[in-house]
C-alpha positions as CSV (number, residue, x, y, z in Angstrom):
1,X,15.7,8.0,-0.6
2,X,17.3,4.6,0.5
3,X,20.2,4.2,-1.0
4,X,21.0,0.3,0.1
5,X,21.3,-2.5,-2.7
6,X,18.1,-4.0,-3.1
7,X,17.4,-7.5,-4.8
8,X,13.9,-6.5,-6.2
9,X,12.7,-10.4,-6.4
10,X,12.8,-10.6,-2.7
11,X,10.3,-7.5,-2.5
12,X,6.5,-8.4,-2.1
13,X,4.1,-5.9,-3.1
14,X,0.7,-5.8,-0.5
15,X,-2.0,-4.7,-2.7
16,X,-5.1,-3.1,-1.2
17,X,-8.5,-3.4,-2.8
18,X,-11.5,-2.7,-0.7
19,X,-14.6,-3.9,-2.7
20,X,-18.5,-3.0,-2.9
21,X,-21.0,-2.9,-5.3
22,X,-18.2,-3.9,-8.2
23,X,-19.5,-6.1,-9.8
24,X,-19.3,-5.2,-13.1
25,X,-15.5,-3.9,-13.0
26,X,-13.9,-6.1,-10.5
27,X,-12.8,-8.7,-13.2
28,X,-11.0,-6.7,-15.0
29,X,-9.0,-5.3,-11.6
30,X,-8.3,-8.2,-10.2
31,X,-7.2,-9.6,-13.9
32,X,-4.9,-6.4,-14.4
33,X,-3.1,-7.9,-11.1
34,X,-2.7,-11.7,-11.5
35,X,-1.3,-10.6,-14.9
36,X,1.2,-8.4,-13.5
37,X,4.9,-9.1,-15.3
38,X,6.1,-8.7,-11.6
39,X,5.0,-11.7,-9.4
40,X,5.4,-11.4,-6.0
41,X,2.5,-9.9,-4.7
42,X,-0.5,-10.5,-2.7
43,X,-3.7,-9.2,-3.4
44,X,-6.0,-8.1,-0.2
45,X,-9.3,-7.9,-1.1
46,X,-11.6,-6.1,1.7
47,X,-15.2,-7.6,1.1
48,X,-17.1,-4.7,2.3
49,X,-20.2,-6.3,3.1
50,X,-20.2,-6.4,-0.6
51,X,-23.9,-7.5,-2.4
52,X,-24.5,-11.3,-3.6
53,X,-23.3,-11.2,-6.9
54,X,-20.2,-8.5,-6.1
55,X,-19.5,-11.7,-3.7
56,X,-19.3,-14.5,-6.3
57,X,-17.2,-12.6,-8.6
58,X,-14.5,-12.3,-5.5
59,X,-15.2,-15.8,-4.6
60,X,-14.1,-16.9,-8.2
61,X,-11.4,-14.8,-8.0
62,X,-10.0,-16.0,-4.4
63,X,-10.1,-20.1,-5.8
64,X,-8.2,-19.3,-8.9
65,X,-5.2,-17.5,-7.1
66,X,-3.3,-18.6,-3.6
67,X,-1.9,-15.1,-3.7
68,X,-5.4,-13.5,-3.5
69,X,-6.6,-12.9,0.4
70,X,-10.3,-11.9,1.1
71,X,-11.4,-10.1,4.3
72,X,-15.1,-9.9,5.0
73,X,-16.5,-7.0,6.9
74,X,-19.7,-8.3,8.6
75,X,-21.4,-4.8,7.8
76,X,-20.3,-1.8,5.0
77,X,-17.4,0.1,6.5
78,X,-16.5,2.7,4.0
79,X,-13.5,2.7,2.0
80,X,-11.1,4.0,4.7
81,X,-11.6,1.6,7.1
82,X,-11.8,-1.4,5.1
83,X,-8.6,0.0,3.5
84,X,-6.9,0.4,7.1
85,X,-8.2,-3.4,7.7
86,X,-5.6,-4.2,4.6
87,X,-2.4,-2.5,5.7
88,X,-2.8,-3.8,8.7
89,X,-3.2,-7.2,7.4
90,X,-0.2,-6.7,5.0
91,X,2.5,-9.0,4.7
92,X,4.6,-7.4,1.8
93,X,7.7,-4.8,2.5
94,X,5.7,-2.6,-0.5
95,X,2.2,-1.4,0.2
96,X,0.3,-0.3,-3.0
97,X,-3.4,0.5,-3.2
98,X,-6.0,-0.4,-6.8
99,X,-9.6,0.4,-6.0
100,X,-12.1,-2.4,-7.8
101,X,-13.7,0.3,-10.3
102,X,-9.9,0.9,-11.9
103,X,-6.8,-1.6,-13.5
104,X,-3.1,-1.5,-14.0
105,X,-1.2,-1.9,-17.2
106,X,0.5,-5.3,-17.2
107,X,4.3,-3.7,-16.2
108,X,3.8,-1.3,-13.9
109,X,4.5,-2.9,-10.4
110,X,7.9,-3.9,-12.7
111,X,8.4,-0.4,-13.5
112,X,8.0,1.1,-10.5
113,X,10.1,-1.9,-8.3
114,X,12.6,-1.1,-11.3
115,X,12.8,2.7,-9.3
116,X,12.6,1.3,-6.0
117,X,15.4,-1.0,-6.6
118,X,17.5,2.0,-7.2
119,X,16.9,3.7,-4.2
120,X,13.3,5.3,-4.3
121,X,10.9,4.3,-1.5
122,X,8.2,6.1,-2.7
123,X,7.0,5.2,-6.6
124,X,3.8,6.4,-8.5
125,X,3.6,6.7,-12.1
126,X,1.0,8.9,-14.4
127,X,-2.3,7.4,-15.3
128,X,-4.7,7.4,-18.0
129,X,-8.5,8.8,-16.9
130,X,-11.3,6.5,-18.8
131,X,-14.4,9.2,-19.0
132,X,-17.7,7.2,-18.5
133,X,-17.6,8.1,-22.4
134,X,-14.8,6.1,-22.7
135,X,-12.6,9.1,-23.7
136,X,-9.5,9.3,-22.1
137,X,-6.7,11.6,-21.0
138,X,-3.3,11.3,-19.4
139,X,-2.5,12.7,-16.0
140,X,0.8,13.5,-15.7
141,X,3.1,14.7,-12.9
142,X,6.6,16.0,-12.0
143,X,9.2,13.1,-12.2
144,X,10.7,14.1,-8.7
145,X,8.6,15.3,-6.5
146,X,8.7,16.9,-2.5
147,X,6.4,17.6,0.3
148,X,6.3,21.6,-0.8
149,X,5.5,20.0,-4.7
150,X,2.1,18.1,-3.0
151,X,1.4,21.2,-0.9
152,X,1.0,22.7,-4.2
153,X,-0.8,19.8,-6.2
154,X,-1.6,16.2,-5.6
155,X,1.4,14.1,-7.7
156,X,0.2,10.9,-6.8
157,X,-2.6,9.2,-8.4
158,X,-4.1,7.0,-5.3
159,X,-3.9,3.7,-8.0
160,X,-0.3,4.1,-8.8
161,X,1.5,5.1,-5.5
162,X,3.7,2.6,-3.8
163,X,5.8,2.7,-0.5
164,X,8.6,1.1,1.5
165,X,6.9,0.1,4.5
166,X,9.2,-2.0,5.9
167,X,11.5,1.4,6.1
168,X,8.9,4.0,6.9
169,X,6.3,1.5,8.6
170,X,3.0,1.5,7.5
171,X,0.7,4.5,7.3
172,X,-3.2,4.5,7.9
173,X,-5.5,6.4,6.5
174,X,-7.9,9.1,8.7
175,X,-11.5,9.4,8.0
176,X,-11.6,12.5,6.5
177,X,-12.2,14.2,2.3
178,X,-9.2,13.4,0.3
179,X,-7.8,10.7,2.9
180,X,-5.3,9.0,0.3
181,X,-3.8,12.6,-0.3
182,X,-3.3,13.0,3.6
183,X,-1.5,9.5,3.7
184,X,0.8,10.2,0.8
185,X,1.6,14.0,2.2
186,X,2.5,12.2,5.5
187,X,4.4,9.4,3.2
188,X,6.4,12.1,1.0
189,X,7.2,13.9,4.4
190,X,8.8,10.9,5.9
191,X,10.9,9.9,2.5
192,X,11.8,13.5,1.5
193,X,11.4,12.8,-2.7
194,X,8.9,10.9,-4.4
195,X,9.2,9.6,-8.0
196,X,6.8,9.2,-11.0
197,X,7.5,7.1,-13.3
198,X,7.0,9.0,-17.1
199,X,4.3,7.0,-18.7
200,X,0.8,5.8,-18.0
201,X,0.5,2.5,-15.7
202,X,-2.7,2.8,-14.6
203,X,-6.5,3.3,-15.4
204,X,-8.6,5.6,-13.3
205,X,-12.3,5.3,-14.5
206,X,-13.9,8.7,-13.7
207,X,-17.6,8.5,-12.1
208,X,-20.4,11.0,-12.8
209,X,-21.0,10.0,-8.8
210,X,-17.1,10.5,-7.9
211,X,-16.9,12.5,-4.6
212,X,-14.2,14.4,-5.7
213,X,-15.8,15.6,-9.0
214,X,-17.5,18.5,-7.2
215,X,-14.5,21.0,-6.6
216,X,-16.0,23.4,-3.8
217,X,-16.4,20.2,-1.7
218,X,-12.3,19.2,-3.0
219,X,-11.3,22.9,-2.1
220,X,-13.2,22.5,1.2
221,X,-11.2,19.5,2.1
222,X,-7.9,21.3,0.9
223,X,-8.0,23.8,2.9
224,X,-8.8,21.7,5.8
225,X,-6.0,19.9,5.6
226,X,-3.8,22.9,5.7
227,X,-5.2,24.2,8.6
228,X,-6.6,21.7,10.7
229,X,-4.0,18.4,9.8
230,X,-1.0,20.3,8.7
231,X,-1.6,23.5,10.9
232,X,-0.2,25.7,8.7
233,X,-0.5,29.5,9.1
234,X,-3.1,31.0,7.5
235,X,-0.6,33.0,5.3
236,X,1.4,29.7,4.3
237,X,-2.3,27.9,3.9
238,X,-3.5,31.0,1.7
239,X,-0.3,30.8,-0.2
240,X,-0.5,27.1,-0.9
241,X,-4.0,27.2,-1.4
242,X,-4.2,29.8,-4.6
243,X,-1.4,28.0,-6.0
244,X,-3.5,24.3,-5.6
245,X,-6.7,26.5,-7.0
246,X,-4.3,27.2,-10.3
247,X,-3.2,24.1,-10.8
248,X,-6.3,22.6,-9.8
249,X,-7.8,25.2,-12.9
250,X,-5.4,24.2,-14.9
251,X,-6.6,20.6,-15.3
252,X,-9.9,21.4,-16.2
């Protein structure tokens, strides 16, 4: 945790949206942004070799707003490098992520800069899951959490978590299942506690095609991260690993 004084207006927030095949949901993400009660941002949209019409939406968005960047890739990428292509290009001392398909609620970068102000240099907040039924239900998570917490159970919804990289520098994501949940175990390492802020600030709209829906494949990548990024033993991997199945049970 830093514990410095920090004069939250002088904090811009880089915000990293890689875009393809969006067309239908984009508006409303970039929208949830440029309405934000908190106004020093910049929005880095990743064109991912994005289809005609995904393109003239994010066209229309880049003339209406200064503080909205586009990057084209000249062929389709994938979500991990096109986000990597945004860090790098970030010019903000906060990095935060918002993927086209999902939206914020109007306050939450000034919630969660209201935490970092007081000494927090990593900030997420619970979210609300949108079912394509349009049912919804609200993930919640420990208010403090530590690197043994997300050995246990993801706390950080990928569309609320925020970071100090001007402290920590900026972290990049690896090309492998559940690469925002690597980042943030690396991030939480390197800051020691994470905080959630207690109510819903963000809208995650579930996909009958998300690749994390299936859980064999999830528990697949789990465990590889324990063994093969982490290189835990395989008795501190099996203990973490039942406890992430229970939890993981839990939320079904």
């Amino acid at each position: 945790m830093n514990v410095k004084e920090i004069n939250n207006t002088d904090l811009k927030v880089s915000i990293i949206m890689s875009v393809y095949k969006a067309r239908t949901t984009i508006e409303q993400a970039v929208a949830s942004v440029v309405t934000q009660s908190y106004n020093n941002w910049e929005l880095i949209i990743i064109n991912d070799a994005c289809p005609e019409d995904s393109c003239r939406v994010i066209r229309d968005q880049v003339i209406n707003s200064p503080q909205i960047i586009q990057i084209e890739n000249a062929t389709n990428q994938g979500v991990v490098i096109s986000r990597n292509t945004g860090i790098a290009q970030a010019k903000g001392q906060i990095i935060a992520f918002l993927d086209s398909d999902d939206y914020w609620d109007k306050y939450k970068l000034e919630r969660q800069i209201t935490k970092i102000e007081e000494g927090y240099d990593l900030v997420c907040s619970n979210y609300i899951r949108v079912k394509p039924n349009a049912n919804t239900v609200e993930v919640k998570h420990k208010e403090e959490f530590s690197f043994s917490d997300m050995l246990k159970s993801n706390q950080i919804g990928n569309l609320t978590g925020m970071y100090r990289c001007d402290l920590i520098g900026k972290i990049y994501q690896k090309q492998i299942g559940h690469e925002d949940y690597l980042m943030w175990l690396e991030i939480v390492k390197l800051v020691g506690i994470g905080y959630c802020v207690q109510e819903p600030l963000a809208y995650y709209r579930v996909s009958n095609k998300s690749l994390s829906s299936n859980k064999f494949r999830a528990a697949s990548w789990q465990w590889y991260i324990y063994r093969k990024e982490l290189k835990l033993s395989l008795i501190t991997s099996l203990w973490f690993f039942s406890i992430y199945v229970y939890e993981a049970l839990k939320k079904r």
